[in-house]
Backbone as ProteinMPNN parsed JSONL, in Angstrom:
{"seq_chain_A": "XXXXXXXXXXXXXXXXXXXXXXXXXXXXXXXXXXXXXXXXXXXXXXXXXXXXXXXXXXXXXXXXXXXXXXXXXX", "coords_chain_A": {"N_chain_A": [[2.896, -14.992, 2.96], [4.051, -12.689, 4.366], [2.794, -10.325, 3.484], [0.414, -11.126, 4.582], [0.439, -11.123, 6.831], [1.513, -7.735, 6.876], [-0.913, -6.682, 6.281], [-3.422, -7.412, 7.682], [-4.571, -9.314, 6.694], [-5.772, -10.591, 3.491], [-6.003, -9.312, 0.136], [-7.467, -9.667, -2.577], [-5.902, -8.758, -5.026], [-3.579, -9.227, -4.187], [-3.849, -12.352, -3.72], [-4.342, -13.154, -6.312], [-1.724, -12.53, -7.174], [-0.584, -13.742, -5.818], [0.28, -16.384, -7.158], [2.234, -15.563, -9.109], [4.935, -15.182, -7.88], [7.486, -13.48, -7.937], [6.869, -11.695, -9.403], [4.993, -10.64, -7.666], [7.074, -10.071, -5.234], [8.64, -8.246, -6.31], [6.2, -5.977, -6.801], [5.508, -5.722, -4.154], [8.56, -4.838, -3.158], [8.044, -2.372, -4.339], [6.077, -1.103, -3.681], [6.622, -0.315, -0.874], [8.819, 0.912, -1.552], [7.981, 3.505, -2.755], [5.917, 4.447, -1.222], [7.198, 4.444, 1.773], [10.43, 5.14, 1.771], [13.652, 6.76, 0.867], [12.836, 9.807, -0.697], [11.999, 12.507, -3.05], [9.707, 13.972, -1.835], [7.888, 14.316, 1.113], [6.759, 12.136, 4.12], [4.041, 12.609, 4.599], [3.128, 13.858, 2.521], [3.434, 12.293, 0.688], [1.232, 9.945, 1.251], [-0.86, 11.594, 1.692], [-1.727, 12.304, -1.114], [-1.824, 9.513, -2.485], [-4.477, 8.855, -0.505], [-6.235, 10.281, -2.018], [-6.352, 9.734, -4.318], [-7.476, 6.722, -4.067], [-9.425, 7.848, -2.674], [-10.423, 9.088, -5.318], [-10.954, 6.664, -6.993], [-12.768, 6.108, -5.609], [-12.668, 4.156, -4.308], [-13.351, 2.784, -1.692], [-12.234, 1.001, 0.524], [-9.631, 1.055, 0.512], [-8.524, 3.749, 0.542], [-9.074, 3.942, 3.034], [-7.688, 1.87, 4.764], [-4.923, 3.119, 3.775], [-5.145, 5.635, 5.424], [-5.419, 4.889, 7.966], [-2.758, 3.247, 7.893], [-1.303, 4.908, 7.584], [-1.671, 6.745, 10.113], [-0.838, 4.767, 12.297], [1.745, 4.791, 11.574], [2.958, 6.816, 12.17]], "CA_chain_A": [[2.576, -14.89, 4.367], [4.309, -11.836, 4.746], [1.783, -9.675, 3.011], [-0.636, -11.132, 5.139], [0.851, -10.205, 8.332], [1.914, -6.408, 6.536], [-2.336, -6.241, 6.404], [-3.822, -8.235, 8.643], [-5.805, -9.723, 5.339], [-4.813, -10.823, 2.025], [-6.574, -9.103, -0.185], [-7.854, -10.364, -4.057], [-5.614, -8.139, -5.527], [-2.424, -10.038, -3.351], [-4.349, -13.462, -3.86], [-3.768, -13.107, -7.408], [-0.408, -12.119, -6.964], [0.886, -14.695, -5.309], [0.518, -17.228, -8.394], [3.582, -15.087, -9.739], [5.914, -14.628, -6.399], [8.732, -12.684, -8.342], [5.982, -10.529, -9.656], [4.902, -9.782, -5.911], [8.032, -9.435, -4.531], [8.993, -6.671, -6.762], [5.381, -5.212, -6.523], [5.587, -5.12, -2.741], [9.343, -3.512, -2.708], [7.987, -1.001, -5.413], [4.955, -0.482, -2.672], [7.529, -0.453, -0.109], [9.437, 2.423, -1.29], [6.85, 4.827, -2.905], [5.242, 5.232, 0.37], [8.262, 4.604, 2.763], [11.699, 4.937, 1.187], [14.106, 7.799, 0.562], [12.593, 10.613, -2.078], [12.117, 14.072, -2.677], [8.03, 14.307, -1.522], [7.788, 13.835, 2.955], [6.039, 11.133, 4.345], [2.826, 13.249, 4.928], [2.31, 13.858, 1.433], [2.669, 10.703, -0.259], [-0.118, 9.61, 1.74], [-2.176, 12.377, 0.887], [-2.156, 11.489, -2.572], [-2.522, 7.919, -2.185], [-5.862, 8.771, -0.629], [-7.282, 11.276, -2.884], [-6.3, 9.058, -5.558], [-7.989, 5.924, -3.627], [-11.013, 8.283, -2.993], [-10.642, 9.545, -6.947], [-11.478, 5.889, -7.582], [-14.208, 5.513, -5.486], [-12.477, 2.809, -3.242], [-13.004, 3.347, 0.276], [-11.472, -0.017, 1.378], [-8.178, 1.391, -0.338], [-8.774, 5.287, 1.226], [-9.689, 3.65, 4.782], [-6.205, 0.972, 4.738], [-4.035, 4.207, 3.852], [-5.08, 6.29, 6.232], [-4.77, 3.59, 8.851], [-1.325, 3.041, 7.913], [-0.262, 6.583, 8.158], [-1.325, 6.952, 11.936], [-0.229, 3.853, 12.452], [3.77, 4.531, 11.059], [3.479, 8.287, 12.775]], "C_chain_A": [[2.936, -13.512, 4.909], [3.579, -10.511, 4.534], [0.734, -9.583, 3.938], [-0.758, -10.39, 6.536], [1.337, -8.564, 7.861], [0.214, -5.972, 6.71], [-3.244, -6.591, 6.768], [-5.134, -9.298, 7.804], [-4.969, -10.143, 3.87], [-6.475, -10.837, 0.991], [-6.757, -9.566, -1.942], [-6.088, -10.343, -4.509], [-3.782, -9.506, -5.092], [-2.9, -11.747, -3.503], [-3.778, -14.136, -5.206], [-2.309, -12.935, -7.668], [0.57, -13.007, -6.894], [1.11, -16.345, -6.103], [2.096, -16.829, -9.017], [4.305, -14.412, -8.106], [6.634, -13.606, -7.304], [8.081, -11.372, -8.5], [5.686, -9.006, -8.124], [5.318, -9.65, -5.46], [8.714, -7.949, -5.225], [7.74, -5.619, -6.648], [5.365, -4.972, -5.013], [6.728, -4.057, -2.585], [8.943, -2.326, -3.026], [7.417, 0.059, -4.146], [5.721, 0.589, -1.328], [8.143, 0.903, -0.043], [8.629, 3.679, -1.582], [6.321, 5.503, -1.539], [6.262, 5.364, 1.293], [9.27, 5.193, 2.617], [11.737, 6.698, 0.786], [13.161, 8.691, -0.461], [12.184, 11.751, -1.81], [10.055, 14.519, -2.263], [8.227, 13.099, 0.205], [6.82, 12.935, 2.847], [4.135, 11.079, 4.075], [1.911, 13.042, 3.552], [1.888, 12.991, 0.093], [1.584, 10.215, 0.534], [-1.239, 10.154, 1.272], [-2.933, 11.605, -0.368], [-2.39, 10.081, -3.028], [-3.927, 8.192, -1.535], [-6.585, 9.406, -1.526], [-7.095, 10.331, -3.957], [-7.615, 7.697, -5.512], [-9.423, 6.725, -3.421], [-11.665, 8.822, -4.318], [-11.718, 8.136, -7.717], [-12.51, 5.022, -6.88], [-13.919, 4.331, -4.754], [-11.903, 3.077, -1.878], [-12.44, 2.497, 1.221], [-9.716, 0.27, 1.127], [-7.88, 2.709, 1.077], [-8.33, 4.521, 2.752], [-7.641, 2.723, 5.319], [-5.13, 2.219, 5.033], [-4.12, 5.153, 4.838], [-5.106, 5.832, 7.783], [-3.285, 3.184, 8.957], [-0.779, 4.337, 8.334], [-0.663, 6.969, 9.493], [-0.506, 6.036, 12.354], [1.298, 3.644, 12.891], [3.89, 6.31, 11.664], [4.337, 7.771, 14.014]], "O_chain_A": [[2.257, -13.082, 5.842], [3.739, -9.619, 5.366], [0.152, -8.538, 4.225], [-1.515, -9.585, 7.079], [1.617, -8.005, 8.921], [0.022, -4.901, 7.286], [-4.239, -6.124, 6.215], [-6.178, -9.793, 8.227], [-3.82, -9.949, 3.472], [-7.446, -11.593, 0.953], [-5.647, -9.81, -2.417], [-5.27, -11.26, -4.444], [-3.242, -10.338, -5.82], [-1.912, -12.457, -3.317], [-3.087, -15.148, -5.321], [-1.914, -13.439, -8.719], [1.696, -13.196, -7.356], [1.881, -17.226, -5.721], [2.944, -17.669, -9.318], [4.066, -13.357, -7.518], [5.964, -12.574, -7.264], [8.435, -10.294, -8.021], [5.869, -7.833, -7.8], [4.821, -8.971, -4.562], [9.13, -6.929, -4.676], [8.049, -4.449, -6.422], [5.169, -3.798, -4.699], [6.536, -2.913, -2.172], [9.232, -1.314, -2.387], [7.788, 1.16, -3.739], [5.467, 1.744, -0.987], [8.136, 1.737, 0.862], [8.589, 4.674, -0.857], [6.343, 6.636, -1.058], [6.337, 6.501, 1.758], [9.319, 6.111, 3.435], [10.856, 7.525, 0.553], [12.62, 7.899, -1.233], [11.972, 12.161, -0.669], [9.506, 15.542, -2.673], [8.499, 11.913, 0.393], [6.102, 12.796, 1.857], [3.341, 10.229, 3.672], [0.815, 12.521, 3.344], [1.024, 12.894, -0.779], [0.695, 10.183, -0.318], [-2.218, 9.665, 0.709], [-3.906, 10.882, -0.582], [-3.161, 9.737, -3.924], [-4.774, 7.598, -2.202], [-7.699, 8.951, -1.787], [-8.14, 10.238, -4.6], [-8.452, 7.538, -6.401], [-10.446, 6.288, -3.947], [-12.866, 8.995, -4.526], [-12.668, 8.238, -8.493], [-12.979, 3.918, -7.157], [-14.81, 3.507, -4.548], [-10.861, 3.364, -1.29], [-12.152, 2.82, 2.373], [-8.806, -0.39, 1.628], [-7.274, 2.591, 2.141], [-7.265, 4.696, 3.344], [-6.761, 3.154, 6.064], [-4.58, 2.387, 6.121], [-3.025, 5.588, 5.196], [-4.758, 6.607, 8.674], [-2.743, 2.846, 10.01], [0.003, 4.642, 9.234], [0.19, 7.64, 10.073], [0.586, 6.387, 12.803], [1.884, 2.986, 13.75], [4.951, 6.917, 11.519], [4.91, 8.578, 14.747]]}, "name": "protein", "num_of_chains": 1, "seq": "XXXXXXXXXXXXXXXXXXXXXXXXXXXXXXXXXXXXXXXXXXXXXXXXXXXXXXXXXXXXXXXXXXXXXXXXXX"}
């Protein structure tokens, strides 16, 4: 449920997921900190690269989410 409300959707990918909870609770913190959490690369530019990566693979529902979140959390 908490997923759902983090993206106002619950997407395949999280559908699947949530057969294995333990799984998806460690894949969300992972999510969690990469983009949020202490580390040596600013907020700005993990984003970046989360989209170019998301537009590398040609998934614009990915691209579009991320760059939604990062106005969003400015």
């Amino acid at each position: 449920m908490d997923i759902f409300l983090q993206n106002n959707c619950l997407e395949h990918v999280f559908q699947v997921m949530s057969y294995h909870p333990k799984y998806l609770e460690c894949f969300m913190r992972m999510q969690q900190y990469l983009m949020y959490g202490d580390g040596p690369l600013p907020f700005s530019y993990r984003h970046y690269i989360a989209i170019m990566v998301s537009e590398d693979a040609s998934c614009l529902n990915c691209c579009l989410k991320i760059i939604v979140g990062y106005i969003i959390s400015k």
